[in-house]
ZAKEDREN-887782 format. One record per residue: residue in one letter; z, x, y of N, C-alpha, C, O in turn. Coordinates in steps of 0.1 Angstrom, whole numbers, plus 5000, padded with zeros to 4 digits. Atoms other than C-alpha are relative to their C-alpha. Layout:
# ZAKEDREN-887782
- A / Z / X / Y / Z / X / Y / Z / X / Y / Z / X / Y;
...
//
This chain:
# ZAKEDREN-887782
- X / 5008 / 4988 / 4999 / 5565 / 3796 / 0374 / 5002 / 5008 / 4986 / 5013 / 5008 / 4982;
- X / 4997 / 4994 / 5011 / 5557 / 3816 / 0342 / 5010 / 5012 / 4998 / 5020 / 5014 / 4992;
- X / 4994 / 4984 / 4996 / 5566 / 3850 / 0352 / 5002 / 5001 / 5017 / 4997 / 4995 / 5025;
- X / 4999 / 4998 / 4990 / 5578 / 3864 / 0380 / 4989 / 5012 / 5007 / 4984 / 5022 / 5002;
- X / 5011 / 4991 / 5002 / 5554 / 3878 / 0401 / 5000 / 5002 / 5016 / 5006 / 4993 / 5022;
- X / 5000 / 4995 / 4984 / 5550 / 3894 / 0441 / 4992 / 4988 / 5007 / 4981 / 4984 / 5002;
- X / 5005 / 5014 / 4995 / 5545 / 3862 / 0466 / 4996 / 5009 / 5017 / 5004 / 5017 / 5021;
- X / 4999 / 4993 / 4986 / 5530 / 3877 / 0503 / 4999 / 4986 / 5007 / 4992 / 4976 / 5004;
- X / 5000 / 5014 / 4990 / 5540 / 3853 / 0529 / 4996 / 5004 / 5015 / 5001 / 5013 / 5021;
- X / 5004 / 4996 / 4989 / 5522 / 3853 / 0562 / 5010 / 4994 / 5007 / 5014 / 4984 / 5001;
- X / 4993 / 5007 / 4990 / 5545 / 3842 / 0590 / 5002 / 5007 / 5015 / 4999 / 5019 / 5017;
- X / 4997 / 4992 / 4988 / 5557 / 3848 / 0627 / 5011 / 5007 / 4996 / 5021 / 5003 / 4989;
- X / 4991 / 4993 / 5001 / 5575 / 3874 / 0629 / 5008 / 5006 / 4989 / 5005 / 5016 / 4983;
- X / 4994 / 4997 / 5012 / 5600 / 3873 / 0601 / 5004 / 4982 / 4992 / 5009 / 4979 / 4981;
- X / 5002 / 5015 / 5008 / 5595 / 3833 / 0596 / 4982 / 5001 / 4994 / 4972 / 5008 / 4995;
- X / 5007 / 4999 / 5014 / 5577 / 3822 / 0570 / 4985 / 4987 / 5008 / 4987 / 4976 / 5014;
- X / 5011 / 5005 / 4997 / 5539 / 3809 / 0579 / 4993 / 4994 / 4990 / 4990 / 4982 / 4988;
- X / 5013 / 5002 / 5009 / 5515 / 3814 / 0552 / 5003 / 5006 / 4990 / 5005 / 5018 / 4991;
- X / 5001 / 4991 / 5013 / 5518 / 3824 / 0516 / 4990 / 5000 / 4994 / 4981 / 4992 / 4997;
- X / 5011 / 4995 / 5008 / 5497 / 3840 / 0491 / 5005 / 5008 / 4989 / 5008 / 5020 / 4991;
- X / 4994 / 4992 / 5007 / 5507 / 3850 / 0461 / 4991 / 5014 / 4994 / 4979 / 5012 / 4990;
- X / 5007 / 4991 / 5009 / 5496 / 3886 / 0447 / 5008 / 5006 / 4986 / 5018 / 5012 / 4985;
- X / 4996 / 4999 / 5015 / 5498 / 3889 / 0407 / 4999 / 5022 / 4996 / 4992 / 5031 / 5000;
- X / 5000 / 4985 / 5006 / 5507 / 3923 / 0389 / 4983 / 5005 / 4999 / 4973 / 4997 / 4997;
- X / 5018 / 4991 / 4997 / 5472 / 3944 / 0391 / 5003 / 4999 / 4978 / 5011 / 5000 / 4969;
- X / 5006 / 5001 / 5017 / 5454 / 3938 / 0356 / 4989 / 5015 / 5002 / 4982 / 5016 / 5012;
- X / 5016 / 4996 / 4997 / 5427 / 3968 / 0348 / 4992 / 4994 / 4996 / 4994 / 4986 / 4987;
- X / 5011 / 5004 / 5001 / 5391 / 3961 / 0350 / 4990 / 5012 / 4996 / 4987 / 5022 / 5002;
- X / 5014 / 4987 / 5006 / 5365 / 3984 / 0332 / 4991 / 5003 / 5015 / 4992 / 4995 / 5024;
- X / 5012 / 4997 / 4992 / 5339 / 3998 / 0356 / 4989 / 4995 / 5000 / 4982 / 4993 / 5010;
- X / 5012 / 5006 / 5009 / 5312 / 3983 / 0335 / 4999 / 4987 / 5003 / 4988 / 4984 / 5003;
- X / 4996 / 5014 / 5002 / 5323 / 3947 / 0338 / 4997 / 4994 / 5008 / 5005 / 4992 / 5017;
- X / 5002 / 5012 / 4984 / 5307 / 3924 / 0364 / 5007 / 4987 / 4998 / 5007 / 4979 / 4989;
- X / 4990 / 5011 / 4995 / 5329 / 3900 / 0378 / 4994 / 4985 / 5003 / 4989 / 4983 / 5014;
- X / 5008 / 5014 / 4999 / 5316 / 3862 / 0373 / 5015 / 4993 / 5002 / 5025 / 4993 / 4995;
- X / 4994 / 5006 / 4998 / 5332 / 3840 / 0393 / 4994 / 4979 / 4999 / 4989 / 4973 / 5008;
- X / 5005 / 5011 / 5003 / 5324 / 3804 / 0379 / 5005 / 4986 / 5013 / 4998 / 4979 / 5020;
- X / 4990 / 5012 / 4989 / 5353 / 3779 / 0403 / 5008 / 5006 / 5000 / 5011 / 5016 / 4993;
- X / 4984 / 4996 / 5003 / 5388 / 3779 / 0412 / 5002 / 4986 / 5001 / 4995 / 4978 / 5008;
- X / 4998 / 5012 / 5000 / 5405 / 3748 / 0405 / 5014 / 4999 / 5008 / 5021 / 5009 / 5010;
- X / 4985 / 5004 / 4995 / 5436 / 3732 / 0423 / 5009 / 4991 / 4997 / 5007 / 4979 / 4999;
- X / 4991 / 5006 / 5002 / 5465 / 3722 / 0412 / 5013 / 4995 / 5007 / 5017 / 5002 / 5017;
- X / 4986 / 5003 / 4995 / 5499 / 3706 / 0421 / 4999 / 4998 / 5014 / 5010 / 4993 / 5016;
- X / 5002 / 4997 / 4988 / 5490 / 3707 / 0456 / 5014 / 4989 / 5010 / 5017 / 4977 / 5006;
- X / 4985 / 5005 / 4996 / 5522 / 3694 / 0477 / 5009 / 5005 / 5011 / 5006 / 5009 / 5022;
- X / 4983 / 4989 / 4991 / 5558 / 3710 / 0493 / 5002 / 5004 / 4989 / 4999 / 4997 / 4979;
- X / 4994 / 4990 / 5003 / 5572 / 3737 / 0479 / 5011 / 5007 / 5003 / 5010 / 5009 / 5015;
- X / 4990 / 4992 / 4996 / 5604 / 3757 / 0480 / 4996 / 5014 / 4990 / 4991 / 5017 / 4979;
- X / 5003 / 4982 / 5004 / 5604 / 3795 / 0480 / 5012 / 5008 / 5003 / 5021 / 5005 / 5011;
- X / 4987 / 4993 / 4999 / 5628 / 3820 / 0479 / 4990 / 5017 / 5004 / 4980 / 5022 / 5000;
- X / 5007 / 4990 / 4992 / 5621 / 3852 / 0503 / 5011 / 5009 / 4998 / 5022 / 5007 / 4994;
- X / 4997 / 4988 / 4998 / 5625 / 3886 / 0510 / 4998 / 5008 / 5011 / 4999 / 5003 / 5022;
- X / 5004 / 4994 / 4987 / 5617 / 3912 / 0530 / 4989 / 4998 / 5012 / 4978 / 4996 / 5007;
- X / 5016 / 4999 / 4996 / 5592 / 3912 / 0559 / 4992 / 5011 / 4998 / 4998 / 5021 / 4995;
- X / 5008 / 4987 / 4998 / 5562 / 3938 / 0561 / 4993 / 4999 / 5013 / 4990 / 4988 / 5018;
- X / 5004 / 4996 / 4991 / 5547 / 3952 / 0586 / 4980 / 4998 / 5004 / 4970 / 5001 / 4997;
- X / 5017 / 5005 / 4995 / 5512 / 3940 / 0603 / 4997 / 4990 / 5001 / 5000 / 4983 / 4990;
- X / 5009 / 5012 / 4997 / 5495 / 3910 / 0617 / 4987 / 5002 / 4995 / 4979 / 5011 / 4997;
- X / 5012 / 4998 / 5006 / 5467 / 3899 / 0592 / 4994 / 4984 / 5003 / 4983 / 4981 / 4999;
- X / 5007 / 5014 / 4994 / 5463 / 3860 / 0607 / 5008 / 4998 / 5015 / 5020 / 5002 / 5018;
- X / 4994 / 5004 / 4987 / 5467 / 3846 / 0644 / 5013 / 4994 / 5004 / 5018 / 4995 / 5016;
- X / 4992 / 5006 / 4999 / 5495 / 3827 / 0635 / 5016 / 5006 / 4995 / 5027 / 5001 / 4994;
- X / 4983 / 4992 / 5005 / 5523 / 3858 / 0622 / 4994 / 5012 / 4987 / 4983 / 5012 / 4981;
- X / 5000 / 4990 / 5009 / 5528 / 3887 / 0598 / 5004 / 4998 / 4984 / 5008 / 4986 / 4982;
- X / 4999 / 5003 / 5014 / 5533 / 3889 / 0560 / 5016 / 5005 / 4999 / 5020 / 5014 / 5005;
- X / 4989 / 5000 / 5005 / 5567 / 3884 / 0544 / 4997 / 5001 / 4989 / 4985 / 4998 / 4986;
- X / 5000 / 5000 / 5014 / 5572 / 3888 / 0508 / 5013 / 4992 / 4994 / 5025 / 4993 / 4995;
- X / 4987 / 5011 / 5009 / 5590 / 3862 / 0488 / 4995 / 5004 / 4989 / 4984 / 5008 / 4986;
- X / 5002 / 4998 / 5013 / 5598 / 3864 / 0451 / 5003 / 4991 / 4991 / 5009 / 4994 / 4980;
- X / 5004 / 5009 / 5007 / 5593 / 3831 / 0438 / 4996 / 4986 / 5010 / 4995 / 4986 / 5023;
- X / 5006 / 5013 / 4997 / 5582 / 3794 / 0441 / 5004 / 4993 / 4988 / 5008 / 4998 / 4977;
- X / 4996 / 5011 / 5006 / 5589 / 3757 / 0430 / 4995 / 4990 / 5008 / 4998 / 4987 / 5019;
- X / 5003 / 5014 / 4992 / 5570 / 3726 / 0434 / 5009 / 4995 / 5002 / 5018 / 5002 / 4996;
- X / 4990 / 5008 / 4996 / 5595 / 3702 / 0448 / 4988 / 4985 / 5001 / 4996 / 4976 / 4999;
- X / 5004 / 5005 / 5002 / 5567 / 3676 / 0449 / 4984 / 4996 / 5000 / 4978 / 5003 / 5008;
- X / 5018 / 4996 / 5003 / 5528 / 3670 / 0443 / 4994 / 4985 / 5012 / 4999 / 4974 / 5011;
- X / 5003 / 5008 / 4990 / 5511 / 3649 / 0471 / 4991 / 5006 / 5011 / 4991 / 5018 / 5014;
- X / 5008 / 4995 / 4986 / 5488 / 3653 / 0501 / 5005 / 4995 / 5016 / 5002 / 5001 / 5027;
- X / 4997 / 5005 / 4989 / 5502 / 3633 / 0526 / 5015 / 4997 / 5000 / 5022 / 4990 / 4992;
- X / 4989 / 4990 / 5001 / 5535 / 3651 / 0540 / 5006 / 4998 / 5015 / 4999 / 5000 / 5026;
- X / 4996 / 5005 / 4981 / 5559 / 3641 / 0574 / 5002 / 5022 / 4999 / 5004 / 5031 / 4991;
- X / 5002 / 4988 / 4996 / 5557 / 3673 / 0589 / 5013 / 5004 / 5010 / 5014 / 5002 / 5022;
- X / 4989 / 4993 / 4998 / 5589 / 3689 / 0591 / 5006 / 5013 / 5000 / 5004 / 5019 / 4989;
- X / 4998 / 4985 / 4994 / 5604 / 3722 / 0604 / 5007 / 5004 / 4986 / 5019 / 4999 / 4984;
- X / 5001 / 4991 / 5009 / 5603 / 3744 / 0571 / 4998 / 4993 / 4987 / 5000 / 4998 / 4976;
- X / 5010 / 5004 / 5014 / 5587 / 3722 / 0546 / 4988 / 5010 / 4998 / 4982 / 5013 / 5008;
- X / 5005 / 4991 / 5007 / 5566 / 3745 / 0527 / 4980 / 4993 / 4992 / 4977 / 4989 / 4981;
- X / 5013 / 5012 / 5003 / 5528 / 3727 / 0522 / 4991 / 5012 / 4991 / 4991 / 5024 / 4993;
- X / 5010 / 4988 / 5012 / 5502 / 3743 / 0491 / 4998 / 4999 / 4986 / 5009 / 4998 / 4981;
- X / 5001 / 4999 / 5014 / 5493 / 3742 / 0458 / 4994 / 5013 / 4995 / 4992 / 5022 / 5002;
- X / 4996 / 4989 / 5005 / 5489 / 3766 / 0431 / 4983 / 4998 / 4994 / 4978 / 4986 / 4991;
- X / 5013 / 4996 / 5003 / 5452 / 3779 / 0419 / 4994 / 5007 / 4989 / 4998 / 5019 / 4988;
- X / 5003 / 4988 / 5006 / 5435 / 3794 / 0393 / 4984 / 5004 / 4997 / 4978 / 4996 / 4990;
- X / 5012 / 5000 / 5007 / 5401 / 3810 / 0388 / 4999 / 5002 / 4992 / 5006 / 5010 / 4985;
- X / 5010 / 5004 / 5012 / 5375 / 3800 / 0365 / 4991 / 5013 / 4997 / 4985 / 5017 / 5007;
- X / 5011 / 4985 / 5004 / 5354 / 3832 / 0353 / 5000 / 5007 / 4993 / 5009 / 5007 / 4984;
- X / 4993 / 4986 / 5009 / 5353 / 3864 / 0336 / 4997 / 5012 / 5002 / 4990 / 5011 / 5012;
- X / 4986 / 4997 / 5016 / 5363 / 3888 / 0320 / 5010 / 4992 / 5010 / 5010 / 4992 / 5023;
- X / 4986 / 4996 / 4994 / 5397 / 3876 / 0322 / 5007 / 5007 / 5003 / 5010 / 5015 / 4994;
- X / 4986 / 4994 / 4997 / 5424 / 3890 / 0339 / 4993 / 5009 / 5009 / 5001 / 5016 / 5014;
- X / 5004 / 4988 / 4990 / 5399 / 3913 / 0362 / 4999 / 4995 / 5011 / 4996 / 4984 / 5009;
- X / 4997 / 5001 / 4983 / 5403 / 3910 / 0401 / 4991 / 4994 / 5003 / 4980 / 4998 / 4999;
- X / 5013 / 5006 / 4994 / 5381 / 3886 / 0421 / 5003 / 5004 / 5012 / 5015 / 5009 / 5011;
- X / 4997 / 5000 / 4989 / 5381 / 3890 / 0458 / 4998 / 4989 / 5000 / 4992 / 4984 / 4991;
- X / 5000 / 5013 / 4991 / 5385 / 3856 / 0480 / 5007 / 5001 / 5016 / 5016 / 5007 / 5022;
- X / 5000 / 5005 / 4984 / 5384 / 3844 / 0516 / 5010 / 4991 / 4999 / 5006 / 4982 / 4992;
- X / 4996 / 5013 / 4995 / 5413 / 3819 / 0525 / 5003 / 4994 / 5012 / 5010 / 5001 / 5020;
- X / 5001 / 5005 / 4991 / 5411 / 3797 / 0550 / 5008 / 4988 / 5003 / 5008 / 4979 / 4994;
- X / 4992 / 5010 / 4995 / 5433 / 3772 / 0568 / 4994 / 4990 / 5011 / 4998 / 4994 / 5022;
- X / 5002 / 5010 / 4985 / 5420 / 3743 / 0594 / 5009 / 4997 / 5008 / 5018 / 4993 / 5000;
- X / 4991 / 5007 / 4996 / 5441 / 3734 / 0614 / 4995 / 4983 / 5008 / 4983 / 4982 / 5012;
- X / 5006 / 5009 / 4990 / 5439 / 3697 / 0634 / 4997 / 5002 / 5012 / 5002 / 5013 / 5015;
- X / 5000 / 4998 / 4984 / 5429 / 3696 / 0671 / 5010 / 4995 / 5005 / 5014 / 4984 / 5000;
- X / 5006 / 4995 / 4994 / 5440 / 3702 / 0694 / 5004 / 5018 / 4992 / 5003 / 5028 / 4999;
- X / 5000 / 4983 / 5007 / 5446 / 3738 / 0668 / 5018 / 5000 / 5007 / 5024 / 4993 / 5014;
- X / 4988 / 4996 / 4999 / 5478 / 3756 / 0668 / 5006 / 5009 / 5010 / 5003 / 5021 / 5008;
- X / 4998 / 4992 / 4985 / 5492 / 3771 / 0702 / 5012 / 5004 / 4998 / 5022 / 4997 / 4997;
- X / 4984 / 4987 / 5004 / 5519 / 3803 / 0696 / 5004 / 5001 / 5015 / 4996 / 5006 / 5023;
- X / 4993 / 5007 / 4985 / 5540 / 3793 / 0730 / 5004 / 5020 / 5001 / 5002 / 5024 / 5013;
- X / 4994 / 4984 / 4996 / 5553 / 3838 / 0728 / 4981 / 5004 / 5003 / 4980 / 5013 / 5011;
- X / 5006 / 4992 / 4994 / 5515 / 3845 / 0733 / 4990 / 4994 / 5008 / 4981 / 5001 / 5013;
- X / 5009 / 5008 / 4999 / 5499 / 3812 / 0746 / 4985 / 5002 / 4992 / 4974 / 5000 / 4998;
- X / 5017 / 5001 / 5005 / 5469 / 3817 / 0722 / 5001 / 4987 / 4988 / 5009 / 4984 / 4979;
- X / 5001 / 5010 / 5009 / 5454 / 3790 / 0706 / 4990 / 4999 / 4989 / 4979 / 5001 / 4993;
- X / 5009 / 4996 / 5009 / 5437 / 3791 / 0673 / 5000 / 4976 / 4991 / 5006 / 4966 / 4994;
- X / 5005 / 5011 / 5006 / 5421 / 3760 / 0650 / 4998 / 5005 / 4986 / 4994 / 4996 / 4979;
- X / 4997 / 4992 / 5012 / 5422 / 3784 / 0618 / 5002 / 5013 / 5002 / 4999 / 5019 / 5012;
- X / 5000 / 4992 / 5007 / 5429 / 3812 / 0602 / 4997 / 5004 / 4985 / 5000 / 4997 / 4975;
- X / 5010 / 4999 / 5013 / 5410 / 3831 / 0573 / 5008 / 5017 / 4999 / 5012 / 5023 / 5010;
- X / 4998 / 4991 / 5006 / 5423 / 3862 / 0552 / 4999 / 5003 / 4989 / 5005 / 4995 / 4982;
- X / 5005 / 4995 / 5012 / 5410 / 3882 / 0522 / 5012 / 5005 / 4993 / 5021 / 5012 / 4996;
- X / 4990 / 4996 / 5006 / 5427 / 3884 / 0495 / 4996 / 5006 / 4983 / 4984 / 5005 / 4979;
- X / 5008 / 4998 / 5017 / 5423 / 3896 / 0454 / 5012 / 4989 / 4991 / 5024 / 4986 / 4992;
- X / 4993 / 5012 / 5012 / 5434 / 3872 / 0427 / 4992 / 5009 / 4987 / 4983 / 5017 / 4988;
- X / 5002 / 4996 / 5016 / 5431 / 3879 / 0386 / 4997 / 4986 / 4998 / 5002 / 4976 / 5003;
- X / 5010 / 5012 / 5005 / 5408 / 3855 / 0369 / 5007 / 4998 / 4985 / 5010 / 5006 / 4976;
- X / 4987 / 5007 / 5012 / 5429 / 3833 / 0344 / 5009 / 4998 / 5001 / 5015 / 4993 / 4992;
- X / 4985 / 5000 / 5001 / 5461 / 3836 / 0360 / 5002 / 4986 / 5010 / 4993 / 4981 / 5016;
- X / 5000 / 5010 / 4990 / 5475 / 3808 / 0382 / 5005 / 5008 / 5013 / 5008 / 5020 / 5012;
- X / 4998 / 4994 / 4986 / 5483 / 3816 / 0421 / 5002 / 4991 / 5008 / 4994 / 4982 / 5008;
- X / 4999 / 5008 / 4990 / 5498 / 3801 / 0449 / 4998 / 5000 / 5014 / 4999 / 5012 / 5019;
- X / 5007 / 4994 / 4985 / 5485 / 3798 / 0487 / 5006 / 4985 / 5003 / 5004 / 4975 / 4996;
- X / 4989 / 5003 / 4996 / 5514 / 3783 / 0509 / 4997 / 5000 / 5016 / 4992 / 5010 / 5023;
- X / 4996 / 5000 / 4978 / 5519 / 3771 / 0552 / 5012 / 5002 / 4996 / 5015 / 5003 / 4985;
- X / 4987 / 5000 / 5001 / 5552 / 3774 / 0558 / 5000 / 4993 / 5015 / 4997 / 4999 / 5025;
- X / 4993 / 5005 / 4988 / 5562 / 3749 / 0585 / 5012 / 5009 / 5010 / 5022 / 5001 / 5010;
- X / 4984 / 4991 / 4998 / 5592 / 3776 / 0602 / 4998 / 4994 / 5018 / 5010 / 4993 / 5023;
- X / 4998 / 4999 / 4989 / 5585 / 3768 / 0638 / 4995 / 4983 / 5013 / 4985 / 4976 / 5014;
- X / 5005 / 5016 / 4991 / 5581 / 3734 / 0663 / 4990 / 4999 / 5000 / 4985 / 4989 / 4996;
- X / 5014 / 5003 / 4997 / 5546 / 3744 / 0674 / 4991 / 4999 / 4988 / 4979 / 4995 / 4989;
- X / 5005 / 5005 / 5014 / 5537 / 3741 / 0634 / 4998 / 4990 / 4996 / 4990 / 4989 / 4986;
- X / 5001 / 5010 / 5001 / 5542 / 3707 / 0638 / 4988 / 4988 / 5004 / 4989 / 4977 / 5010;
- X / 5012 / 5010 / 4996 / 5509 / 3690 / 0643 / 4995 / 4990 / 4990 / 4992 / 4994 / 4979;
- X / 5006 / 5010 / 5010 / 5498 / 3655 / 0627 / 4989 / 5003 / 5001 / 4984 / 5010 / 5010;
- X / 5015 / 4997 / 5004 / 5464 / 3655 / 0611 / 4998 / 5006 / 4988 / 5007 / 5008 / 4979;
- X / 5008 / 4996 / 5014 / 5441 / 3669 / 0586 / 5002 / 5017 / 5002 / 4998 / 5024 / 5011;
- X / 4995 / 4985 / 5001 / 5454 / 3703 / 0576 / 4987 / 5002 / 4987 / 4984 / 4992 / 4981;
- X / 5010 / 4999 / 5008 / 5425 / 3719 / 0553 / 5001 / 5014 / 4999 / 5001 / 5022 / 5008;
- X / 4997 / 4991 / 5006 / 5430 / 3746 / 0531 / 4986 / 5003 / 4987 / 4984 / 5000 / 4975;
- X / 5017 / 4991 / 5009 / 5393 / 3765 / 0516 / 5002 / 5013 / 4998 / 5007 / 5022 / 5005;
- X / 5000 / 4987 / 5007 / 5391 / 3792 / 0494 / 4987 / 5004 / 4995 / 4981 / 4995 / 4989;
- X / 5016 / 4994 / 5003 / 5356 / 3817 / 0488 / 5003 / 5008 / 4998 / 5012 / 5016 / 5000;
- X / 5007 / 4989 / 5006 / 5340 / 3836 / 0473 / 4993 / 5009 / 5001 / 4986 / 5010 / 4991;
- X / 5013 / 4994 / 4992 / 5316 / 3860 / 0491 / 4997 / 4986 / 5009 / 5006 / 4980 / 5015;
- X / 5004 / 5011 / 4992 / 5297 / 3831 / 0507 / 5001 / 4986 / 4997 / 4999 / 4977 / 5005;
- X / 4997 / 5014 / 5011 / 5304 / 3802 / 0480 / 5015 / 4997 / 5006 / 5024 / 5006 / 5008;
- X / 4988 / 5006 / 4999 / 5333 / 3778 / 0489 / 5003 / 4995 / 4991 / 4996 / 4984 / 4990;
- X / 4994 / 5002 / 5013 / 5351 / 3774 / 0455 / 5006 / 4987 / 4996 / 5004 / 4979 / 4986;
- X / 4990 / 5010 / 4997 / 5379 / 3753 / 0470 / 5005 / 4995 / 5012 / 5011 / 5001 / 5021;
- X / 4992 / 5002 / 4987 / 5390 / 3730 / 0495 / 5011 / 4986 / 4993 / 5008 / 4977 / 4985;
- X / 4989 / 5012 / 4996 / 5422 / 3705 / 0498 / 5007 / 4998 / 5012 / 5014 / 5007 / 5018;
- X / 4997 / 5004 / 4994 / 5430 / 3685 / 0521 / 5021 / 4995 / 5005 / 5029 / 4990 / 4997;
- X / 4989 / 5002 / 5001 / 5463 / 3681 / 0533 / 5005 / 4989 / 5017 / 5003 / 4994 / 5028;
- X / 5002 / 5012 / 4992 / 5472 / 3646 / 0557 / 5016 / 5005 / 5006 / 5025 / 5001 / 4999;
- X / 4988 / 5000 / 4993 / 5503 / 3657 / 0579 / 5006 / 4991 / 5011 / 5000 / 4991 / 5022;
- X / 5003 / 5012 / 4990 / 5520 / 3628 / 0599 / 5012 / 5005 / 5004 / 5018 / 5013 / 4997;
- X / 4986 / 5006 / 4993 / 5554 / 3622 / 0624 / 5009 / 4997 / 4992 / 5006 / 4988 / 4984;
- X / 4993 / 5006 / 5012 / 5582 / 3618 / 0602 / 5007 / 4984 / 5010 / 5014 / 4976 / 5004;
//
């Protein structure tokens, strides 16, 4: 990682689910419309992260945001034995301009069927989607966090990122039985 920079991790409770990283706030003129061209994906893999505190609020079906304050590939690959707190995601950056001014994006997660069933509330979901702002030029990471048994599902895990109504980015991610 270049710099150090604020990581929000979605997860249950105070385990670790979902990350997302949010970059120091760049300003943006008033004047300036925001052209978002692509986002590309890189490294995409497991990950080790180093955490912090949790915060407060449910913003996906599957847990609340934690804040960690870094990241490390540990290895680049799509197809991953699906093990209690392996770390699954690659790191992103939009294409556009001006640089450095704020895009909004949608991220979204597939999950396989039969979807992911939270045993504390029996609900069962097949994704989760949450809005987020990213800086155009910088890189950014968007993170599962394996933390819990019922996280453990083989299949096609699928991770899409938008734009208003444009889908920018998707990867796939092949999770099997170790």
């Amino acid at each position: 990682m270049r710099r150090q920079d604020l990581i929000t991790l979605l997860g249950v409770a105070v385990t670790v689910v979902l990350l997302v990283l949010t970059p120091k706030g760049h300003a943006q003129g008033p004047d300036q419309a925001v052209t978002v061209e692509r986002i590309e994906v890189k490294r995409p893999g497991i990950y080790e992260i180093r955490s912090s505190a949790p915060m407060q609020g449910n913003i996906v079906s599957s847990g609340s945001m934690v804040k960690i304050t870094g990241y490390k590939n540990v290895s680049v690959g799509t197809k991953i034995e699906a093990n209690r707190g392996v770390v699954i995601g690659a790191e992103l950056i939009i294409v556009g301009t001006p640089r450095r001014a704020k895009a909004p994006i949608k991220v979204v997660w597939h999950y396989p069927q039969p979807g992911l069933t939270n045993p504390e509330t029996n609900t069962t979901t097949t994704l989760d989607e949450y809005m987020d702002t990213q800086v155009i030029g910088e890189t950014f990471p968007i993170f599962w966090g394996l933390t819990q048994d019922w996280h453990l599902i083989s299949g096609t895990w699928t991770l899409e990122v938008w734009q208003a109504d444009r889908k920018l980015a998707t990867k796939q991610f092949q999770l099997m039985k170790p």
